[in-house]
ROMIMI-647834 format. One record per residue: y, x, z of N, C-alpha, C in turn; residue in three letters. Coordinates in pm, whole numbers, plus 50000, padded with zeros to 5 digits. Layout:
ROMIMI-647834
YXZYXZYXZALA
...
end
This chain:
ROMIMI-647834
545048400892093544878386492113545298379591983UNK
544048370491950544488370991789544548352691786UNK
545288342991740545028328691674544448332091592UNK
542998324091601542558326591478542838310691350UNK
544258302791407544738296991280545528307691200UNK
545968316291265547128325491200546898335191189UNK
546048341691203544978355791209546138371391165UNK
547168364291058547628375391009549008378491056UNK
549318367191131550898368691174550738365991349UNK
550068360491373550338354891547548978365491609UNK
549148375991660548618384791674549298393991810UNK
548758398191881549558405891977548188416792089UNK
549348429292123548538437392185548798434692299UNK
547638434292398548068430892534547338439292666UNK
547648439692764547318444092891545938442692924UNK
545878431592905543948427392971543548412192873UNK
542758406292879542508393692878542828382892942UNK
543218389493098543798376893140545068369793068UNK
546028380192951547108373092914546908363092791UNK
545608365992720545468360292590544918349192607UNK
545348333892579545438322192552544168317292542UNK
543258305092605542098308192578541478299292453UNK
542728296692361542098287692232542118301392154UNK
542928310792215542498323592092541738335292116UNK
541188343492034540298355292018540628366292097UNK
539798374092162540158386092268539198397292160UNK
539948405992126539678413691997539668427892070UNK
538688437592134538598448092151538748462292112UNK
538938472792154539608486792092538468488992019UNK
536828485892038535988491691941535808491691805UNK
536548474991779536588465391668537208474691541UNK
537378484791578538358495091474537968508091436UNK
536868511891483536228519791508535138519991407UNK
535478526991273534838527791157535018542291096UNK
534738542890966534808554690919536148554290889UNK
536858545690855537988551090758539398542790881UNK
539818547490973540968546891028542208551591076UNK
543008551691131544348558391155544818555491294UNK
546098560491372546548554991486546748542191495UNK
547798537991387547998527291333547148510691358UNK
546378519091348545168503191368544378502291523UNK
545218506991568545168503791745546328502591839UNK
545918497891942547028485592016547298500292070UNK
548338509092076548398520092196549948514892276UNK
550368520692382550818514192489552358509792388UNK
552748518192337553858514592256554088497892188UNK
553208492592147552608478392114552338471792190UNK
552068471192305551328462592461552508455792474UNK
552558444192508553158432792554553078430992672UNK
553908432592775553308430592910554588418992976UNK
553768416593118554738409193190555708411893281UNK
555968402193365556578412793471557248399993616UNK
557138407193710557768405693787558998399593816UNK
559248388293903560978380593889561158382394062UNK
562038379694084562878381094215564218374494186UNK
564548361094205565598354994179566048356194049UNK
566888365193984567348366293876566978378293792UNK
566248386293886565648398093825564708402093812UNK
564348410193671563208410293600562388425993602UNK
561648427393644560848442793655559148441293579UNK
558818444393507558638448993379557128452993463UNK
555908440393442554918446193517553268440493462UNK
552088445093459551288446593386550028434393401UNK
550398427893575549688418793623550498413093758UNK
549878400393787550698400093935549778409294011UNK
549008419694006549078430494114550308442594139UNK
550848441094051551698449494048552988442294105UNK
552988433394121554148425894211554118423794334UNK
555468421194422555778422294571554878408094613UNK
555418412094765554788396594792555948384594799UNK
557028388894763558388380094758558488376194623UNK
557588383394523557748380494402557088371294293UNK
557358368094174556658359694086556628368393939UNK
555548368093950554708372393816554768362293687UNK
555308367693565555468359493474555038364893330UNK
553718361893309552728365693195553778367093033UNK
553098378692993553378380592805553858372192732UNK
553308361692789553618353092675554688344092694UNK
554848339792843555758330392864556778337392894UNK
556958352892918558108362692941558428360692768UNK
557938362392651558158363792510559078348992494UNK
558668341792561559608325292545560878325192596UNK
561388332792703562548340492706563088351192661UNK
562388353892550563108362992517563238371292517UNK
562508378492610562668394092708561068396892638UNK
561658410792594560478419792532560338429092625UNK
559458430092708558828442492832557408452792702UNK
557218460292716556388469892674555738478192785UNK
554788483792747553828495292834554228506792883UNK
555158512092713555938523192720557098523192571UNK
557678532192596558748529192492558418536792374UNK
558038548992393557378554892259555818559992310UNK
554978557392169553728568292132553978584692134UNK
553758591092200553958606592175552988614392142UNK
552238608892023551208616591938551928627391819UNK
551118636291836551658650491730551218639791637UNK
551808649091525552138641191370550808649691314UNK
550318655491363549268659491267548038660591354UNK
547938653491405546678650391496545548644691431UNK
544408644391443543208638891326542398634391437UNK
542418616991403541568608291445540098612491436UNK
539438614991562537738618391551536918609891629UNK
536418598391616535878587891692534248588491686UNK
533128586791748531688587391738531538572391768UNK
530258563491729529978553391748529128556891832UNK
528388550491962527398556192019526048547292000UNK
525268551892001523898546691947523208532892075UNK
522848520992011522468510992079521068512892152UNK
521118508492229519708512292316518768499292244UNK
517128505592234516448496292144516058482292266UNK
516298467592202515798458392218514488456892284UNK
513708451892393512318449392406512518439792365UNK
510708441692290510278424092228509918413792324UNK
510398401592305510368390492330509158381692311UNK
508358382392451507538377392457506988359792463UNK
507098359692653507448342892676508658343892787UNK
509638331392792510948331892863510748321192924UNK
510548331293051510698320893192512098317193275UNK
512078300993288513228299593318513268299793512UNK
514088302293547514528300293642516188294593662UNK
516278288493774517648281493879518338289893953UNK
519358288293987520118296494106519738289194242UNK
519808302694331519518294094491520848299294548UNK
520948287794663522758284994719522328295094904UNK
523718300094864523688306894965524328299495102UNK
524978302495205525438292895311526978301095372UNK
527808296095405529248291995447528578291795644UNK
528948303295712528188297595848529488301795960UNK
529358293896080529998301796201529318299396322UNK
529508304296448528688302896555528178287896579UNK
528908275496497528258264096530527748252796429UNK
528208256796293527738251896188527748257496048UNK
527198253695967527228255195810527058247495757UNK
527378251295576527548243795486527448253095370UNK
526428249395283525638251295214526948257495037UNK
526748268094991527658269894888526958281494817UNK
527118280694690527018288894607527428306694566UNK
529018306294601529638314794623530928319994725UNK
530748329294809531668333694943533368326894889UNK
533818325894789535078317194736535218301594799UNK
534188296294821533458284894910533828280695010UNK
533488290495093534118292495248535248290495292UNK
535458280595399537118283095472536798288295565UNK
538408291195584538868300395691537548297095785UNK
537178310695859536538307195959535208311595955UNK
534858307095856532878306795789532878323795746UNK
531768325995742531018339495708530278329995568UNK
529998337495441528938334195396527608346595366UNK
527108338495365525298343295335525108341295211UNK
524458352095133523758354395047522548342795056UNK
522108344494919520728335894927519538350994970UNK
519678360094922519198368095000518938373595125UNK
520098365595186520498367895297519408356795364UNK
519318345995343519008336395412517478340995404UNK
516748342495285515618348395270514798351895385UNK
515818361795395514918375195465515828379095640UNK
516868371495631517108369695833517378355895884UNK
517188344495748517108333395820516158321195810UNK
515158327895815513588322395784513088306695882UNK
513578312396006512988303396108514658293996158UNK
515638294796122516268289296088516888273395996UNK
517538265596087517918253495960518558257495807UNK
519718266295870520098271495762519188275495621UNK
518428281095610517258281895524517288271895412UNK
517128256695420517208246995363518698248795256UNK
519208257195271520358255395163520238265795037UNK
519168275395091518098275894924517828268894815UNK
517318257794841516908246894787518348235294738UNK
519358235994782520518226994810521298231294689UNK
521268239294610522238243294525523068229894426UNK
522218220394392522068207894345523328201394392UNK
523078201294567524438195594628525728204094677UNK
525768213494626527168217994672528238214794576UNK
529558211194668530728207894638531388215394491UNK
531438207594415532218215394305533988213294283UNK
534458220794200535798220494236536418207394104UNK
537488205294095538558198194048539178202093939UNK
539618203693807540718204993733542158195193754UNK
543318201693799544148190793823545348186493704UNK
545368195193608546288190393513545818180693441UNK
547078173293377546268160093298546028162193198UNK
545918169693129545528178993001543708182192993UNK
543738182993134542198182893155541558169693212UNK
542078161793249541348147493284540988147293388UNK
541158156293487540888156893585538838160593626UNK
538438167693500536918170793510536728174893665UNK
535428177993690534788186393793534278194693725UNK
534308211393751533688220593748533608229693864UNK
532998241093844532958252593945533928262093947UNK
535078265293817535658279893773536818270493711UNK
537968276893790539768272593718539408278793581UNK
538748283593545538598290493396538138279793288UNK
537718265293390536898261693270538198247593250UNK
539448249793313540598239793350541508247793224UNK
541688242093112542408247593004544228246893060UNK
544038238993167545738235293199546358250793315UNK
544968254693316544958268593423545858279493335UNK
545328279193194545928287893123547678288493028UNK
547728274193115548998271493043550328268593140UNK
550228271693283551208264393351550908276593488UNK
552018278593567551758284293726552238277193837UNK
551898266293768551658252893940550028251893872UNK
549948245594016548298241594087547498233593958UNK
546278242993913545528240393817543938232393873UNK
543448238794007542538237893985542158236594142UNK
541338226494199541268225194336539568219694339UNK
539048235494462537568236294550537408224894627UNK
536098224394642535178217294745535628201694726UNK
535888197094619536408180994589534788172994639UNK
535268162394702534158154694773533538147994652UNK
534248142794515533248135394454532798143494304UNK
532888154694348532348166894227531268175494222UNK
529438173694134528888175594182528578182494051UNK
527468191394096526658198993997525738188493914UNK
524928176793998524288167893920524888154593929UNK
524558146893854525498134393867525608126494008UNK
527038122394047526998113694131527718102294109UNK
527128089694220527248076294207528668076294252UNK
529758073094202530568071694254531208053094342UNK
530188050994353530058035094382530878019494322UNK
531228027494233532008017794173531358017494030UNK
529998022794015529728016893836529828023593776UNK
530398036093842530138051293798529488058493834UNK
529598075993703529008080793777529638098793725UNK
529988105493842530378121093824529278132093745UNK
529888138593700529578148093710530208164493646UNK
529788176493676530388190093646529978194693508UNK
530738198093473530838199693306531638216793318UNK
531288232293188531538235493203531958241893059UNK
532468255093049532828262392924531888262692825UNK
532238267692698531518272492591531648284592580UNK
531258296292550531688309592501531118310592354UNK
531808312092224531138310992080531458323892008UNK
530568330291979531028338491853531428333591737UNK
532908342091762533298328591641532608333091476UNK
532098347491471531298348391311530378338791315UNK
529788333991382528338329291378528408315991521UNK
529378307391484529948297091589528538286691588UNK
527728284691449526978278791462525708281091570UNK
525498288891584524158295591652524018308191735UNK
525478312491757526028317391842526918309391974UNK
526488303592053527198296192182526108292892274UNK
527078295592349526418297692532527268290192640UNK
526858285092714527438275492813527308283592933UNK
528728286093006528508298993127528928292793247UNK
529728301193362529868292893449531278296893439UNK
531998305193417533098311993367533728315293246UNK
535048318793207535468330193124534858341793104UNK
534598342293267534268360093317532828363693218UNK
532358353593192530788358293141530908355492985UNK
532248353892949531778352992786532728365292761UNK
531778370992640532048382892621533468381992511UNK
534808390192511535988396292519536248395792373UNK
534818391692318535208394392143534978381292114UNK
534408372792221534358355892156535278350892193UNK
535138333292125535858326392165535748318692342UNK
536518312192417536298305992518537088290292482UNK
535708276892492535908267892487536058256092624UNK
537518254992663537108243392790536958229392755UNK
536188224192889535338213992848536408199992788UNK
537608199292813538418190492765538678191492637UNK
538408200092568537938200092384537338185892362UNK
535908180292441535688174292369535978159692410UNK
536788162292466537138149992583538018134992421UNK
538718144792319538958140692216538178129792100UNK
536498135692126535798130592045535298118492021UNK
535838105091916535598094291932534298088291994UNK
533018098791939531668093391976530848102592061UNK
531368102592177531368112592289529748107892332UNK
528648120692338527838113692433527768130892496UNK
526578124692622526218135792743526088149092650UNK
525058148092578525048160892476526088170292433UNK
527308170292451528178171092402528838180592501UNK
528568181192633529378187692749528048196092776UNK
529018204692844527838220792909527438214593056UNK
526398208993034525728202693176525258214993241UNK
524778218093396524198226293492523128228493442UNK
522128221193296520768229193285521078235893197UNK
522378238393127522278243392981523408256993014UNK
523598260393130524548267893197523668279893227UNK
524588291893094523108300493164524178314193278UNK
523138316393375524338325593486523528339393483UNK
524258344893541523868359093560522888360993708UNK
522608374593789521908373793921522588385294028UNK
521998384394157522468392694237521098404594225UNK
521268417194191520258423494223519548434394343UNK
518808431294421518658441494516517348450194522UNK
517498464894519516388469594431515788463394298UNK
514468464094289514248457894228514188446494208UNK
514588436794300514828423994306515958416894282UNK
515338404794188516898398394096517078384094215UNK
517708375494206517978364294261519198358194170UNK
519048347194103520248342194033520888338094080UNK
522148338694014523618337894042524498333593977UNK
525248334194077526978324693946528028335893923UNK
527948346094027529178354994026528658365694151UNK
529878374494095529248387694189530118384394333UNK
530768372494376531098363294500529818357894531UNK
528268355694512527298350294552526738363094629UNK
526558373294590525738385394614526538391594774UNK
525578392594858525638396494972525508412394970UNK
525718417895088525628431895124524518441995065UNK
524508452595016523118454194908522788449694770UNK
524058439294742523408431894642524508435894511UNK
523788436994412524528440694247524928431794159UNK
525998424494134525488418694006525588415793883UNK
524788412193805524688416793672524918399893566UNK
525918404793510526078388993412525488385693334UNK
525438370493305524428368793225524468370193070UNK
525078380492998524838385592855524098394992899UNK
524338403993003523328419593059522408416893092UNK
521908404093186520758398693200519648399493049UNK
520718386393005519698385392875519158397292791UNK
519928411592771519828422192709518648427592789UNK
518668426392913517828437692999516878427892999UNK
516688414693057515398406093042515168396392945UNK
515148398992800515188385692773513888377092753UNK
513118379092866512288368392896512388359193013UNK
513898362493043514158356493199515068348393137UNK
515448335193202516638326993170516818321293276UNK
517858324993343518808320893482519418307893405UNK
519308300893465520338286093448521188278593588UNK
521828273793580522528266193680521658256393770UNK
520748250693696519608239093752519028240693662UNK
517688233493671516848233493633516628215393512UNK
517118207993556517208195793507518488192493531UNK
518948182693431519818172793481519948155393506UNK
519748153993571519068140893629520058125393627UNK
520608129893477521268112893436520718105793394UNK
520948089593489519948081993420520208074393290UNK
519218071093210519098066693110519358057993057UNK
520398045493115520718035193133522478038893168UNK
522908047293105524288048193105525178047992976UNK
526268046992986526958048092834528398052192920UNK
528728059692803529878071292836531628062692810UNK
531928058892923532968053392894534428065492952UNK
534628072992907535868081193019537168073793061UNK
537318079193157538698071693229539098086493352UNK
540668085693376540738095693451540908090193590UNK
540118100193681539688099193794541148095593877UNK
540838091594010541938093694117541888104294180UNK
543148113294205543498123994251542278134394325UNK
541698142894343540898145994429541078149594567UNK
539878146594616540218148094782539068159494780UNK
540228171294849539268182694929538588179395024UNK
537438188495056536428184595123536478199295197UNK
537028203395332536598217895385535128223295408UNK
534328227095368533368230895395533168233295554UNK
532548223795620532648224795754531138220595815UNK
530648214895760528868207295754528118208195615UNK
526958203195718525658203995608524848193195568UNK
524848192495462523528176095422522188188595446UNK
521118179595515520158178695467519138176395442UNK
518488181595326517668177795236515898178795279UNK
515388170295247513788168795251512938177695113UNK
513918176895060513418187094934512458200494990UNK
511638206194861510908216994874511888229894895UNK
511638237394992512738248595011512258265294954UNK
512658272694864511748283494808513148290194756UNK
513138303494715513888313194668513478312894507UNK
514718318394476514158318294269514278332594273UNK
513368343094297513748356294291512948363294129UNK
513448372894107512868378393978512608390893976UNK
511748398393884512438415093870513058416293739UNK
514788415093780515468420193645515858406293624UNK
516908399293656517448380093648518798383193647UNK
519398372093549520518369193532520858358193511UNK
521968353393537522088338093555523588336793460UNK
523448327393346524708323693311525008304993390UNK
526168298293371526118288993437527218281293373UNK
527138266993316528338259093271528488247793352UNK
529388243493384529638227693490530688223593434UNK
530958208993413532098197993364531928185093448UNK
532778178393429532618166693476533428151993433UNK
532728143493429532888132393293531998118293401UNK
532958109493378532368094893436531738088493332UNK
530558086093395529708074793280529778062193414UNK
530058049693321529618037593327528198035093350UNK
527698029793456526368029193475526038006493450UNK
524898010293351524377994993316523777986793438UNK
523257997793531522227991193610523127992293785UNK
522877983093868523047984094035523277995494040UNK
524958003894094524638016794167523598017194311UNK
523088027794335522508034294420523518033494536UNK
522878032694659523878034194780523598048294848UNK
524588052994866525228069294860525048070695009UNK
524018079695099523728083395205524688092995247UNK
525278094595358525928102295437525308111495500UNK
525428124995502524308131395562524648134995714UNK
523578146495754523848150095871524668165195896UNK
525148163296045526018177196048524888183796136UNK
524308191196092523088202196197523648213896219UNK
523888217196349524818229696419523228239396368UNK
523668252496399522338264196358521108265596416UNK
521628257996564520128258596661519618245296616UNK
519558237196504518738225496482519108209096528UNK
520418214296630520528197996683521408191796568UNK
520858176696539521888170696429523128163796543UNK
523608158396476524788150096550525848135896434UNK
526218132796451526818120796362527768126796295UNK
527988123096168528588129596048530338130896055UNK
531398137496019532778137996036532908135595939UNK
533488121095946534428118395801535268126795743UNK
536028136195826536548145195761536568158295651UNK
535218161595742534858175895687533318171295602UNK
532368158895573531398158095511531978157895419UNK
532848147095374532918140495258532768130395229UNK
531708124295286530358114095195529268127095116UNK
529418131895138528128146895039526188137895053UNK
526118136994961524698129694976523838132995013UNK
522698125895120521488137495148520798139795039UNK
520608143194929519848136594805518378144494848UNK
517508138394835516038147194857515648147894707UNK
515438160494669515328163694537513928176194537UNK
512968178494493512008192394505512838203294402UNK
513238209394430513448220994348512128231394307UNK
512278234694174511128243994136511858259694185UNK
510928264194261511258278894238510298289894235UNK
510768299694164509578309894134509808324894198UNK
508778332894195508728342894237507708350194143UNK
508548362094108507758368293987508328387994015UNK
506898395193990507128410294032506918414793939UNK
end
């Protein structure tokens, strides 16, 4: 785990990635792996920095909080190093002294050429129980209680079904919260993309927030929301190397990871500037030969594989999974930021819905990367008045909406494009 302000002194070997800081570099064992090397120039357990485990006053020496009780608190590399306490992997290397480093590079599998790149959207899977649902992206979604469904799922056993319609719904599902003030309180989908996640172990990051959306919403006051998400950059090639994901999880271990409160700094801030839902590329769920995009291998139902979106792009790169397909701010806004009021959870307990076109985005061979943030614009013109939707139990009957468990969630009638390609 390298600063790359300090490249030559602030440097450290560590356990996984989860411990390394996410303004700095995650530098891999391959990276060393040349003709001319030694033991020396690899992290072996003797060098590992690890964390460990507390229990009142005592400290046990541990590699992740999996390795801790359930009475216990886990206290990462780095903030264990701020006390002081040096934990290690192991205490010595026990390599013979005359051992000879023999390493092979293994040969890259060749590139197909790049023809034409068809884009495709992610479709939302559903949150269900014997008397209602609510429409979500990924089984993390769900409270207590709910089963979720694949979008595959819905496909192909819930055809003649209401449920069905939350194919098409991906647009409106609940996105989550950043809660430190370090982050401004954005909306995104992933505590990964909450920079205050990586710096503190109180409450970073809070699901299903009622006024946090994948596409912009009216927040009736002259505003307007929306989900904003990471950068992942190679930092050799920062110019023309960056990708907007839906995670950490999808930027690859040798780049950098940028959260969206970077640019929250910038005097002449416009929309361009944040990883909106069309510029979010995700990975897919795959079953047989069939891809379906995705945000995470939490979307993919029973049968289902999935593959992120750098592997996507390698294996298809004529496919491009995105978060949405458009992003639908209107044009008549100017970017004023201000930080939000506290967020209010929303349990996933009902369903808006939508008049929209209802269709699957399936592929052969799809991957979906995905970025979400969220940033108030000042709107010039009359807000829009914000529809309340309906709660439709599974057999079709609607009924009057629960202030509690909707939200306010908008019916928004939107057509989604979706494709199907063999």
């Amino acid at each position: 785990c390298v600063n790359p302000n300090l490249p030559d002194t602030n440097r450290h070997c560590l356990w996984s990635r989860d411990e390394c800081p996410s303004n700095d570099v995650w530098v891999t064992p391959n990276t060393w792996i040349t003709d001319s090397m030694t033991v020396d120039d690899f992290c072996t357990c003797d060098r590992v920095q690890i964390g460990a485990c507390v229990k009142d006053d005592n400290f046990m020496c541990a590699v992740s909080p999996d390795a801790c009780g359930s009475d216990e608190q886990y206290i990462g590399a780095k903030a264990l190093t701020e006390r002081e306490i040096d934990c290690r992997l192991c205490n010595e290397f026990g390599l013979p002294k005359d051992a000879a480093l023999n390493l092979k590079l293994p040969e890259r599998p060749a590139q197909p050429a790049i023809q034409q790149i068809s884009r495709y959207s992610t479709a939302s899977g559903a949150c269900v129980n014997d008397k209602e649902y609510v429409c979500a992206l990924e089984s993390t979604q769900c409270a207590d209680g709910f089963t979720f469904l694949s979008a595959r799922q819905l496909e192909v056993q819930f055809q003649n079904t209401p449920v069905i319609q939350c194919l098409a719904e991906a647009d409106n599902v609940p996105m989550g919260q950043c809660t430190q003030d370090r982050d401004n309180q954005i909306c995104t989908g992933h505590f990964s993309n909450c920079e205050g996640c990586f710096e503190t172990e109180e409450v970073c990051f809070q699901a299903n927030v009622e006024k946090c959306a994948m596409q912009p919403k009216d927040q009736g006051d002259g505003s307007i929301n929306f989900a904003t998400f990471g950068l992942c950059v190679n930092p050799n090639l920062p110019d023309t190397n960056r990708h907007c994901v839906w995670s950490r999880n999808e930027c690859p271990s040798s780049d950098v990871w940028i959260t969206p409160n970077t640019w929250l700094d910038s005097e002449e801030l416009t929309v361009n500037d944040f990883c909106t839902c069309d510029r979010v590329q995700i990975g897919a769920c795959r079953y047989n030969d069939q891809f379906i995009c995705a945000v995470s291998p939490d979307a993919c139902g029973a049968g289902g594989s999935y593959i992120g979106a750098k592997d996507l792009t390698e294996q298809r790169p004529d496919v491009d999974c995105r978060l949405c397909n458009n992003f639908d701010i209107p044009k008549d806004v100017a970017l004023t930021l201000k930080r939000p009021d506290a967020p209010k959870n929303v349990a996933p307990k009902s369903a808006g819905v939508s008049g929209g076109t209802i269709a699957l985005i399936c592929i052969s061979v799809i991957s979906t990367l995905v970025a979400l943030g969220a940033v108030i614009y000042k709107v010039e013109k009359k807000a829009k008045t914000e529809v309340d939707p309906l709660v439709v139990d599974l057999d079709g009957n609607s009924r009057m909406p629960d202030p509690v468990n909707t939200g306010g969630l908008a019916n928004l009638k939107r057509k989604v494009h979706n494709a199907v390609m063999s």
